[in-house]
N, C-alpha and C positions, 0 to 999 in steps of 0.2 A: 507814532514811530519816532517823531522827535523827541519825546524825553527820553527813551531807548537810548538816544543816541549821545542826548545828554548826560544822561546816569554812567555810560559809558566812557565816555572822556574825563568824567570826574573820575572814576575808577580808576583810571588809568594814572592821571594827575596824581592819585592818593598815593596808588602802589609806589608809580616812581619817589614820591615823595620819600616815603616807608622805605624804599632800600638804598636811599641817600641816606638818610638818618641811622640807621640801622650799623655800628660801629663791625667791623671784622671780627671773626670770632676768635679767641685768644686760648692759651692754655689754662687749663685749669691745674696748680702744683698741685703735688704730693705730700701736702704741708704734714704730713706725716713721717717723712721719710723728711724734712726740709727741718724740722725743731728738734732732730739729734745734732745738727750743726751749731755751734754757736752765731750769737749775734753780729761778732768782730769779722766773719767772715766774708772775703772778698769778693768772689767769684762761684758761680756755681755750675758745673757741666754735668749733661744730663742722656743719655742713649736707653732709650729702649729697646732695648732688645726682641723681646717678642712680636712688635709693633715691623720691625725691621726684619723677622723672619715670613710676617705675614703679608710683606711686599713681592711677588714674583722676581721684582725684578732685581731686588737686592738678593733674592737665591740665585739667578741665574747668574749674575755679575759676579759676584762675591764667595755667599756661604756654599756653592759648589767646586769655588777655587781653593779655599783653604784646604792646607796639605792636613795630612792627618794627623792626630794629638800623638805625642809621645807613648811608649808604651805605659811608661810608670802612671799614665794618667790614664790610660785604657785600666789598668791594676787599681786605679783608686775607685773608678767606674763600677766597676765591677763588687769591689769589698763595701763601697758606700752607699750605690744606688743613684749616686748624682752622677746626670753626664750635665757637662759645664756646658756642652753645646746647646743642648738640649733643654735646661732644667734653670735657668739663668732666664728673670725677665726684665728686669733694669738694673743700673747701674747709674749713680747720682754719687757726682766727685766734687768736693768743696776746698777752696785753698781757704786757710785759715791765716796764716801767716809768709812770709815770707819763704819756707822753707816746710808748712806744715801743712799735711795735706790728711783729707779725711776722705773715705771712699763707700759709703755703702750699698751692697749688690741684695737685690730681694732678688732670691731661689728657693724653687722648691726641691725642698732634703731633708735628711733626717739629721739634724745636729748631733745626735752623740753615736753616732755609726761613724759621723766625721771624724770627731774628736779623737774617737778611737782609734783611726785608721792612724791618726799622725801620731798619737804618742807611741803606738806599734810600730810605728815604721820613721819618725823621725827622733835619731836620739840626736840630732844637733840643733834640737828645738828649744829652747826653754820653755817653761809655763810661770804664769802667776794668777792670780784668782782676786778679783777685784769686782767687790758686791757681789759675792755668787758668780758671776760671769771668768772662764778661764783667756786669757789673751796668751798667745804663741808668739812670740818673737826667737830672729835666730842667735846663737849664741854670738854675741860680739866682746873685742875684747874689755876690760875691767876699767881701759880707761875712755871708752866712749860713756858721752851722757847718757842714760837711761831713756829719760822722756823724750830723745829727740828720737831713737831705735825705730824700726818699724814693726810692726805686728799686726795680727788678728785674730779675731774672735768670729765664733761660730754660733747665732742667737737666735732660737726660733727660724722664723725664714729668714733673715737676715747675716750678711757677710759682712762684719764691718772691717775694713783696713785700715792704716794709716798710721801717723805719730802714736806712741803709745800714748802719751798726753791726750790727743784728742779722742782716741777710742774712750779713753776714762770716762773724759767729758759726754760722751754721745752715752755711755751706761748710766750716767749720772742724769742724762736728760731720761731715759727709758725707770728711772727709778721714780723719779717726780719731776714736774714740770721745770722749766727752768730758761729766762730771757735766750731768745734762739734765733734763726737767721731769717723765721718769721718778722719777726720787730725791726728787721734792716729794713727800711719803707725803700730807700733809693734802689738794694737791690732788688728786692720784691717787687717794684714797679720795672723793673728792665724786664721780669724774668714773663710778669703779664704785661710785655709787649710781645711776646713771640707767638706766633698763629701756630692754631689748631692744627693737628694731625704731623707737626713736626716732627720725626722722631729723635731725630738729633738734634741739642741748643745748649746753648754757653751763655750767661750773662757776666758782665761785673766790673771790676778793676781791670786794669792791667798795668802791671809796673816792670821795665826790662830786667828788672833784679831778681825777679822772679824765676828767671832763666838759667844766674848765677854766670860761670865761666864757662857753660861747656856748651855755649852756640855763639860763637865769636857774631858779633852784625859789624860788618864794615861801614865805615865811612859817613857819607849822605844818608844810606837805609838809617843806621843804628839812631842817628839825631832823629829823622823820621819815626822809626820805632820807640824812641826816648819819651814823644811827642802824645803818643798814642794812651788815652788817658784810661779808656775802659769801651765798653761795645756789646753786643750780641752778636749771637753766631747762630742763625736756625737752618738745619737741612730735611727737605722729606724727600721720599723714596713713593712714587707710586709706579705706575705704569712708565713716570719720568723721573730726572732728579731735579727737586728746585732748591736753591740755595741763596740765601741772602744774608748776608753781614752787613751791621753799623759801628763803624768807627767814631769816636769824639774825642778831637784832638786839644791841645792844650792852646793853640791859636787857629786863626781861618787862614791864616800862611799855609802851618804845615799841611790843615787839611787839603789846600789846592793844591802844596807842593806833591804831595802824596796821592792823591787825583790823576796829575800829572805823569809822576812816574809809572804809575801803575797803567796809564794807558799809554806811554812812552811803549814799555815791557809785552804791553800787548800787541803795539803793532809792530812792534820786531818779530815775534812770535808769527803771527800772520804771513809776514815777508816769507817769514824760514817753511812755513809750513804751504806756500801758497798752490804746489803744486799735489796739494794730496785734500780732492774734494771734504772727505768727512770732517779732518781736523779741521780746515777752513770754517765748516759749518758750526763746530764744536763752539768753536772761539767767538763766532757770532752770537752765541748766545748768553754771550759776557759783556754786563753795563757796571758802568762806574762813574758815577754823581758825585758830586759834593754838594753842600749848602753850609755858609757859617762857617762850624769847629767840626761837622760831620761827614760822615764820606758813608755811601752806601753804595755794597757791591751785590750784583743779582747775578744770579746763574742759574738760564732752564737747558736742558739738555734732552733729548730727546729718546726715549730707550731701546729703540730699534736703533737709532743712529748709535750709541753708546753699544750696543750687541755686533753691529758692521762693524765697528772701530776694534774693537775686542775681536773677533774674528779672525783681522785681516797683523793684527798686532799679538802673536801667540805669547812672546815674553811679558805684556800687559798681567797677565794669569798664573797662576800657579794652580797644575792638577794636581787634585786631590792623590797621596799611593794607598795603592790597592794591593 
């Protein structure tokens, strides 16, 4: 019976051993959908959609609140076959520059039922045909830049949007290979930092310029926000929501200074909300760490408590019309 018992304890010794060692399981990209990007590119946001339909509780929260599509999009529904609710399973958004953004959405559709519907029905569309591939931009006037315009194109299952410049670039990657946001190692490595089963995540830069004029940041925050060098952003939806972001900041100053603040803001919050249980609980379930230039914020939330709060809060909602 005693080596039973010793066989035993070693096992046990091993296993634990094994799931110390055993690293967190991480995403796996879509380097597929990630080498129509250029290499220059800063940042990469990312939603799944299908993955976020297949959560209960982002239907009950959410995809039963939104109000209903306009008609003209019920009329595109209808002539095309795509419903965008429906038919839409991700969505992978890349900032390339300072002002240039890339977007492309895998759906399933029929591309020239599209095509068709918009040149029948939009004549203040332009077209241009670049490699075989048609891009839609709207008509602007003669003395806007060209390559900075926005547009899209309609490609097999893919929707790409964005600067006409980078749409170019992304048919130019789809024609032959070519250096892409693959070979950025720094961002590629933030982006397999982000855990499995995420649906929603963000890696990369971040630079306030990025923003341009039209989010004024006051004061303290905007030096704060000045400060904020780049990060991740991952959220899942199961039965709960969990959310966790990492900032790295340009000193271990501002990371504490912003540490600070930020749970300055919380416990004011708390005060204001102290006599309505749920929120209370809400906010419990908000941490904010620092270490070094980094700051890491976590957020679990509960889905029943987030369905009570919703309940008892009807303007949180918008119902769907019928």
């Amino acid at each position: 019976m005693k080596w039973i018992l010793g066989v035993s304890a070693i096992a046990v010794v091993v296993g634990l051993a094994a799931t110390m060692t055993v690293p967190a399981q991480t995403i796996t990209p879509d380097e597929a959908t990630l080498k129509l990007f250029p290499s220059e590119t800063q940042g990469i946001g990312f939603v799944d959609i299908a993955g976020l339909k297949g959560a209960p509780l982002f239907n009950d929260l959410i995809l039963q609140k939104i109000p209903q599509f306009p008609q003209g999009l019920g009329e595109f529904a209808q002539a095309t076959g795509f419903n965008v609710e429906q038919d839409v399973d991700t969505v992978t958004a890349g900032n390339i520059a300072l002002h240039d953004m890339l977007v492309i959405v895998r759906a399933r559709y029929d591309s020239i039922k599209v095509q068709q519907f918009i040149q029948d029905k939009a004549d203040h569309i332009t077209t241009e045909t670049y490699l075989g591939r048609t891009i839609y931009t709207p008509n602007v006037p003669s003395s806007s830049e060209p390559s900075n315009a926005g547009g899209v194109a309609f490609i097999d299952n893919l929707i790409v949007a964005g600067n006409v410049s980078a749409i170019k670039q992304a048919i130019d990657r789809m024609a032959a290979p070519a250096p892409s946001v693959v070979q950025n190692t720094a961002l590629m490595d933030q982006i397999r930092t982000i855990g499995a089963g995420n649906q929603i995540w963000a890696a990369g830069n971040f630079d306030l310029a990025m923003l341009g004029n039209r989010i004024p940041v006051p004061g303290n925050l905007g030096n704060l926000a000045q400060s904020l060098k780049g990060g991740t952003y991952q959220m899942r939806i199961d039965q709960d929501v969990h959310v966790k972001a990492n900032g790295s900041f340009a000193s271990a100053d501002m990371a504490k200074a912003t540490t600070d603040m930020l749970r300055g803001l919380v416990a004011m919050a708390k005060l204001q909300i102290s006599q309505d249980d749920n929120l209370s609980r809400l906010l419990d379930g908000l941490s904010i760490e620092n270490s070094g230039v980094n700051l890491t914020l976590s957020f679990n939330a509960s889905g029943d408590l987030l369905k009570q709060i919703q309940a008892s809060k009807p303007g949180l909602g918008v119902g769907r019309q019928h």
